[in-house]
C-alpha positions in Angstrom: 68.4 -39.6 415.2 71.8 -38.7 413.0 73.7 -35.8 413.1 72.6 -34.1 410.4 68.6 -34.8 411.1 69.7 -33.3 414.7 71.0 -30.4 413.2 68.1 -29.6 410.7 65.1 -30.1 413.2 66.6 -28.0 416.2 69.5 -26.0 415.2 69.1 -24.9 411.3 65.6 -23.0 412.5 67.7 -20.9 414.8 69.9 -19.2 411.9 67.0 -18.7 409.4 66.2 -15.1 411.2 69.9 -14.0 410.6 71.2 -11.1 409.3 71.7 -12.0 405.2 73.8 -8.5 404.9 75.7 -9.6 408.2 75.4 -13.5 407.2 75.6 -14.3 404.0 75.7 -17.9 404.4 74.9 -19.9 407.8 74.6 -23.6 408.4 75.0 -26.3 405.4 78.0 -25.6 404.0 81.6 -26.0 404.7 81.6 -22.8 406.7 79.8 -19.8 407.2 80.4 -16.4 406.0 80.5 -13.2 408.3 80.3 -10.1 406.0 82.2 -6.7 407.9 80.7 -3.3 407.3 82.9 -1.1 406.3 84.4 1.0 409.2 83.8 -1.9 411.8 86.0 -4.5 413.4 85.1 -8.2 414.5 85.4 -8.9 418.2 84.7 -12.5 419.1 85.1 -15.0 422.0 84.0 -18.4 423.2 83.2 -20.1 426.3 83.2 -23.5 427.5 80.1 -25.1 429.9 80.8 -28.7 431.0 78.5 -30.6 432.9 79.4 -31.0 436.4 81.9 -28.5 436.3 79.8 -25.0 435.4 76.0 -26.8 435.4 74.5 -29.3 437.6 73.9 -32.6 436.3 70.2 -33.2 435.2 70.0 -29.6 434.7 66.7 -28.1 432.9 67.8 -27.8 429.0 65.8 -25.0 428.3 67.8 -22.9 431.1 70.8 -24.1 430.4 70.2 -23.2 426.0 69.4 -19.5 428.0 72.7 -19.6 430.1 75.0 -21.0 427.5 74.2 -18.3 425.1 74.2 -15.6 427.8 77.3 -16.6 429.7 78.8 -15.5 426.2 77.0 -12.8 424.5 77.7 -11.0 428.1 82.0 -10.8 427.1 80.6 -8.5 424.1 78.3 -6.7 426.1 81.8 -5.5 428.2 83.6 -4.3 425.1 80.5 -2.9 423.8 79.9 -4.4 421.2 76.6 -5.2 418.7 76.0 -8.9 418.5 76.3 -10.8 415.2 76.3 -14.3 415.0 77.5 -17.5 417.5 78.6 -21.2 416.5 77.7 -23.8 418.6 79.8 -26.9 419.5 77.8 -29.5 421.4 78.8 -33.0 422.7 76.0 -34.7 423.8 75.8 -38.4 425.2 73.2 -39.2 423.2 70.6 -37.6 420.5 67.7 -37.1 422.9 64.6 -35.7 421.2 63.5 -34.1 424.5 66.7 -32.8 425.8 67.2 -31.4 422.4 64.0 -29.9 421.6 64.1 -27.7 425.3 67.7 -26.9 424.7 67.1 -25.3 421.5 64.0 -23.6 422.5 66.0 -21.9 425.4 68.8 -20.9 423.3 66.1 -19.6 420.2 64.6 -17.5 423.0 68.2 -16.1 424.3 68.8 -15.2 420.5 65.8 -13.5 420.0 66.0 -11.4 423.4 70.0 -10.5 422.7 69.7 -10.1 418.7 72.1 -12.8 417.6 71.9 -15.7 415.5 73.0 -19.1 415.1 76.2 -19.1 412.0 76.8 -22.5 412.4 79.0 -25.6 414.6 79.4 -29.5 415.3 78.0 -32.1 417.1 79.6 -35.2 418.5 79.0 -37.9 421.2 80.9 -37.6 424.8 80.4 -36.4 428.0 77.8 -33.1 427.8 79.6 -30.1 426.9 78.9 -27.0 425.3 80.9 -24.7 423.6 79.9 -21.1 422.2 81.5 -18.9 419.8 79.9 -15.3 419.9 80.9 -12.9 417.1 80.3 -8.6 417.7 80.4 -5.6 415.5 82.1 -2.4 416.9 83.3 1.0 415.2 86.8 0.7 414.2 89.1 0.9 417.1 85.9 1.6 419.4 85.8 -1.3 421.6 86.6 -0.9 425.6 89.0 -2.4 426.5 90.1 -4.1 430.3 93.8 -2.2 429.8 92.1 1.9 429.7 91.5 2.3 433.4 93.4 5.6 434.6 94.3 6.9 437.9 91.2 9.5 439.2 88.8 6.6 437.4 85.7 5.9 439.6 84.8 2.3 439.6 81.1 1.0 439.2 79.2 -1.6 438.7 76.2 -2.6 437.0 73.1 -4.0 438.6 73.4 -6.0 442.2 76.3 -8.7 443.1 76.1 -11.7 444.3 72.2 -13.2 444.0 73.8 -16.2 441.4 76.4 -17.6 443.6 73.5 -17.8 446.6 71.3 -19.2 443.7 74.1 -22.6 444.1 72.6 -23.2 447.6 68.8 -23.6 446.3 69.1 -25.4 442.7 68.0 -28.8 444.3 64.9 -27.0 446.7 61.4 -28.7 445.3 59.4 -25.7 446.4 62.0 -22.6 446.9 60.3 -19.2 448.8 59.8 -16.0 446.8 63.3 -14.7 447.6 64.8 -18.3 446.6 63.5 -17.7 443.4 64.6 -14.3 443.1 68.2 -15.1 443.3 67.8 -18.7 441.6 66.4 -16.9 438.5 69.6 -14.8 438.0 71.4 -17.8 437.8 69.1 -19.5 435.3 68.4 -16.7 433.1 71.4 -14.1 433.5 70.8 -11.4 430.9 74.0 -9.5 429.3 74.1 -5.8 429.4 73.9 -4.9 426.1 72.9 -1.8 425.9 74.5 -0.2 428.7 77.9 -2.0 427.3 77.1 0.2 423.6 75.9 3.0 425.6 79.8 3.7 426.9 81.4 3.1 424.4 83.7 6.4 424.4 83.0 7.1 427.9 84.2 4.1 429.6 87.6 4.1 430.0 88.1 0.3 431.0 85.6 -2.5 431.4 84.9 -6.1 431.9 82.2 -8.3 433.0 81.2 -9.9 436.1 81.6 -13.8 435.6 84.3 -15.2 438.1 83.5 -12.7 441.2 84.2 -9.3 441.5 87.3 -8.9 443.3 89.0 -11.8 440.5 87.8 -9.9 437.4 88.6 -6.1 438.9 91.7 -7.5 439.5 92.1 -9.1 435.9 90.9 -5.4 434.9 93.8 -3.6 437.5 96.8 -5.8 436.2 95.9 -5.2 432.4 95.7 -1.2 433.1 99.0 -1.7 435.5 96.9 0.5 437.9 95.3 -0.5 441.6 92.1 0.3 443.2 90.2 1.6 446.8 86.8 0.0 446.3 84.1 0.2 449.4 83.3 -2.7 449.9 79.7 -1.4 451.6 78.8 0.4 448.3 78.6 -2.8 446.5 75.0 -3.1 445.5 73.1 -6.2 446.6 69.6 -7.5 446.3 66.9 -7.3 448.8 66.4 -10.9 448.6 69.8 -11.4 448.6 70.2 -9.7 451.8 67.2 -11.6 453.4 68.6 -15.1 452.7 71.9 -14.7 453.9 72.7 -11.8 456.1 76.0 -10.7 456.4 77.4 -13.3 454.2 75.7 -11.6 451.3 78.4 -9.0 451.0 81.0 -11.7 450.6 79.0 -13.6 448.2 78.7 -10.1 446.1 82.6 -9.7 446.3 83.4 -13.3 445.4 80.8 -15.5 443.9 80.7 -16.1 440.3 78.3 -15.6 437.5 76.3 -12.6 437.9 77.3 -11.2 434.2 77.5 -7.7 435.4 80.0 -5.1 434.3 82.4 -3.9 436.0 83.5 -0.5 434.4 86.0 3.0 435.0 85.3 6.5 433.6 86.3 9.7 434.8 84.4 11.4 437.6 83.2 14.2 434.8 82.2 11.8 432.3 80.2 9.3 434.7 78.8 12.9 436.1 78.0 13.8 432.6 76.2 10.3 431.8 72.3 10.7 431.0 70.1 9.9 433.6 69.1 6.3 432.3 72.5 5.1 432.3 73.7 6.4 435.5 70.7 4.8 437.0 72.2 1.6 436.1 75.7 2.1 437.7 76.7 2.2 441.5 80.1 3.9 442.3 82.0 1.4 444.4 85.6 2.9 444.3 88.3 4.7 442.3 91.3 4.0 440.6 94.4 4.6 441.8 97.9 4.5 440.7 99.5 2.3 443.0 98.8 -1.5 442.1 97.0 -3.4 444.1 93.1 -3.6 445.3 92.4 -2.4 448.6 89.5 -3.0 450.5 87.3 -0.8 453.4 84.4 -0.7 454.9 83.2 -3.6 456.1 85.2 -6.5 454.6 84.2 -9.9 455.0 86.6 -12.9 454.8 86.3 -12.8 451.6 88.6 -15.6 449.4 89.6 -15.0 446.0 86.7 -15.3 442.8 86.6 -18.6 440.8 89.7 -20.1 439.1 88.9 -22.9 437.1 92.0 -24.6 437.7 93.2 -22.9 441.2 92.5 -26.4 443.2 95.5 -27.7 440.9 98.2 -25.1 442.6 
């Protein structure tokens, strides 16, 4: 199969349910065309997943078309942003029709659930890699930022910590338990928070998402405020089945372990206080801002090392 058969039978059916006010023009041409609305401004990141490296080898191509997208719609969902379009760069080791044809059902299925269509991107041969460019509408000067955190800020969290790094320990089980495949399907399927990202936008005062462990991306979140932090380390939310699996390593796992695609957010006590009861629901309190740098941890604190750094073996 060429590239450009490739491209038509699994990729070209993904961006025929975009936008045409948003996306003018998708794949087949030169490039693609984003049309702004007035009053808005572009926000737009990409992410990198290499085989080996952020996926197992052999993994299931219709979770990993789900994760890929996910992993990158989620740095929208922070600065609450409306998903627009992606691009897709995929190296592949070879054209196969079966690989292919899961990979883009998982990703169609990941566009449909998070509103977001496929503009365009490239395929070559190499070493399986996958590279996604995610594109977000938000009112002018709207966005939230990581640099708004103020002193008085609580800290919260979305959802539970910590199920997709203990999801690393069962990826290769042939018949996981109940509470395996609770924590295993947060890894497979992690699911941006949209809504709750647009629902504070104006109210948060800082946020960013959960990918490389919580205490590395509060503290990406601290330095970029120049603030510091208390957080209570026994507030930190955690699932059942987390808990049951691995005991008193599950709070560690919840401050450290990677790819849970939560948000991390501040907002002052009066407007979190303030918040309708739906969106509160979703948020735990786990600290406040403070004005000394640094993040300081009580409670109970495990040994807990710092989050992920792809390139922190190298120091």
């Amino acid at each position: 199969m060429g590239e450009f058969e490739l491209i038509r039978t699994y990729f070209k059916p993904l961006a025929d349910r975009a936008n045409r006010d948003q996306l003018p023009l998708g794949p087949g041409d030169d490039c693609a065309i984003q049309r702004l609305e007035p009053g808005h401004d572009l926000v737009f990141s990409v992410d990198t997943l290499v085989e080996g490296v952020h996926f197992p080898v052999g993994y299931e191509p219709e979770k990993l078309g789900w994760r890929a997208l996910a992993v990158a719609v989620s740095d929208l969902a922070a600065m609450g942003a409306e998903p627009a379009c992606f691009t897709l760069a995929l190296t592949l080791p070879d054209a196969d029709a079966g690989w292919l044809a899961g990979f883009a059902s998982g990703l169609s299925r990941a566009g449909q659930a998070f509103g977001i269509a496929l503009a365009g991107g490239d395929t070559t041969r190499g070493p399986l890699t996958i590279s996604v460019q995610v594109h977000g509408l938000v009112a002018r000067s709207a966005e939230i930022r990581r640099s708004g955190a103020r002193s008085g800020d609580f800290v919260c969290v979305s959802g539970t910590l910590g199920a997709a790094g203990a999801a690393l320990d069962y990826l290769s089980e042939p018949a996981p338990g109940p509470d395996q495949l609770a924590v295993l399907s947060r890894y497979h399927f992690p699911e941006p928070r949209l809504a709750l990202g647009q629902s504070l936008v104006g109210l948060a005062s800082a946020a960013i998402d959960i990918s490389d462990g919580l205490l590395a991306d509060l503290t990406h979140l601290l330095e970029a405020s120049g603030v510091g932090a208390d957080i209570d380390v026994e507030k930190v939310p955690l699932m059942p089945e987390l808990v049951v699996l691995k005991g008193d390593d599950a709070r560690r796992l919840a401050l450290t372990s990677g790819d849970d695609y939560e948000l991390c957010v501040t907002m002052a006590p009066k407007i979190y206080e303030a918040l309708c009861e739906d969106v509160r629901r979703e948020l735990t309190v786990i600290g406040v801002i403070t004005p000394e740098p640094g993040l300081r941890l009580a409670g109970c604190v495990p040994d807990a090392a710092p989050g992920y750094d792809h390139f922190g073996r190298l120091a």
